[in-house]
N, C-alpha and C positions, 0 to 999 in steps of 0.2 A: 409640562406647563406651556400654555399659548402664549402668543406675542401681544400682547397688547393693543399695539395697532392695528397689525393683522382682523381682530377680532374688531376693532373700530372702523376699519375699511371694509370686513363681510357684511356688518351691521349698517353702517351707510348704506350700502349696495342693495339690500334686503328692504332695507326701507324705501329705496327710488326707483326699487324695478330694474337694476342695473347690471350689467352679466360683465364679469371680467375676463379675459384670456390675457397670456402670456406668453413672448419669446426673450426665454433666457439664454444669455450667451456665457461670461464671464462668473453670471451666480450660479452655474450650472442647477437649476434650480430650484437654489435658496427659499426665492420667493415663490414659487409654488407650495412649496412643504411650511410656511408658515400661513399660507392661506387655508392650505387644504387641514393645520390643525386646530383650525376653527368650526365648533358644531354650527352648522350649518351652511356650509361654504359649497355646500355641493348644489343649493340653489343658484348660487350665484358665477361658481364658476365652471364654466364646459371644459375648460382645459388649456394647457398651454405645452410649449415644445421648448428642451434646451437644443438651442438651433447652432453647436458649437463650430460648425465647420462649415466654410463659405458653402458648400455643396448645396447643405439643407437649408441654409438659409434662402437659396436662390430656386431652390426647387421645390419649397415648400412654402417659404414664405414670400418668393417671390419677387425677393429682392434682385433687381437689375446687374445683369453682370458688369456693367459699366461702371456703375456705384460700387461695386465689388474691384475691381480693376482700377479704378483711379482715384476714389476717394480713400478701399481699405473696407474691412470688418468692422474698426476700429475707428468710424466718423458718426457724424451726426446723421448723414446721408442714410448711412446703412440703417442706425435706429429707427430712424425716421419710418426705410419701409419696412423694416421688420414689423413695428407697432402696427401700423398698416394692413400687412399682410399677415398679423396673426388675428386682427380683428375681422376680417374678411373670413379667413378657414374655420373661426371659431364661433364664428357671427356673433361676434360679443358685442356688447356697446360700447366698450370700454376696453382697450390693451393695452399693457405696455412693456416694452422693448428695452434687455440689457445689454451694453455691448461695452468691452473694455478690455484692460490688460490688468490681470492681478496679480502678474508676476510668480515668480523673481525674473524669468523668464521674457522673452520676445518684445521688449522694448526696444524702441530706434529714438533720436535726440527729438523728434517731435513730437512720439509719442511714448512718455514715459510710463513706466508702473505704476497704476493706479489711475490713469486717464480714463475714465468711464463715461458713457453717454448713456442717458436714460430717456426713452421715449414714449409720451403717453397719447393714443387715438382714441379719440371722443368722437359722437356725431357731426358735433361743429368743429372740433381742429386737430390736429396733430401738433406736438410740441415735444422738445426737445433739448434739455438740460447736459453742459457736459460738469463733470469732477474731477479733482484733482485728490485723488485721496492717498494715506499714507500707513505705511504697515505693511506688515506679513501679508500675504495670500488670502488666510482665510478673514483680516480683519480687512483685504482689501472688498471682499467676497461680500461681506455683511456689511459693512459701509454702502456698497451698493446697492444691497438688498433692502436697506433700512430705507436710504432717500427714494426707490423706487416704489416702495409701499406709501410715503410720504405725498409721492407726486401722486401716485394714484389716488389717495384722499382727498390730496388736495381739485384734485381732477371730476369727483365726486359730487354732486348736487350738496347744498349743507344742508346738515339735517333736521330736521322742523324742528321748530321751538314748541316749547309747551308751554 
């Protein structure tokens, strides 16, 4: 069964010419597999990377070791170039960037389980939402994967009226 949105986010995209990529961190990626189980998503999307380990985030996506070193995997900094630098590799029009902790695991007191940033790069801007979300792992996992499919829509041209 598809996702609903999913399927409302490839159909926007389909309709304004719009090409999506992705770097997933924390959905290791969720949202890839709910876009890609959209017929017809293979117009719309070239591809995207789960970029789990600062390494490949920084050598693929390009994200700054500095922003890596003093802000964390785990800031809005990072999503920020992740979105960035997967619209760049993927020449999408449109990217966007998970990065978070979904536990149970690797939390510190500023940055608890469930803290997620999500970032979406458009022609005209990059933006970037953080979460506080709650629950297990995988509904930390899909919490994040829902509001990132979310932002992407919202991120979206609306769709012409009839």
């Amino acid at each position: 069964m598809h996702n609903p949105l999913a399927q409302t986010v490839v159909n926007s995209a389909l309709a304004h010419r719009a090409t999506i990529a992705l770097a997933e961190s924390c959905t290791g990626g969720r949202v890839a597999t709910e876009i890609c189980g959209v017929t017809g998503a293979s117009q719309v999307f070239p591809g995207g990377v789960v970029a789990y380990s600062n390494a490949v985030k920084h050598t693929l996506l390009g994200v700054p070791k500095e922003i890596l070193d003093t802000c964390g995997a785990v800031s809005a900094e990072c999503a920020h170039a992740m979105a960035e630098g997967a619209r760049r590799v993927f020449g999408a029009t449109h990217a966007v960037a998970i990065t978070g902790i979904a536990g149970p695991a690797g939390a510190t007191p500023t940055k608890p389980v469930g803290r997620v940033y999500v970032a979406v790069a458009t022609p005209q801007e990059t933006r970037v939402e953080r979460f506080n979300f709650t629950g297990t792992r995988h509904a930390v996992q899909s919490q994040a994967a829902e509001a990132a499919l979310r932002i992407l829509l919202a991120s979206l041209p609306a769709p012409p009226r009839i």
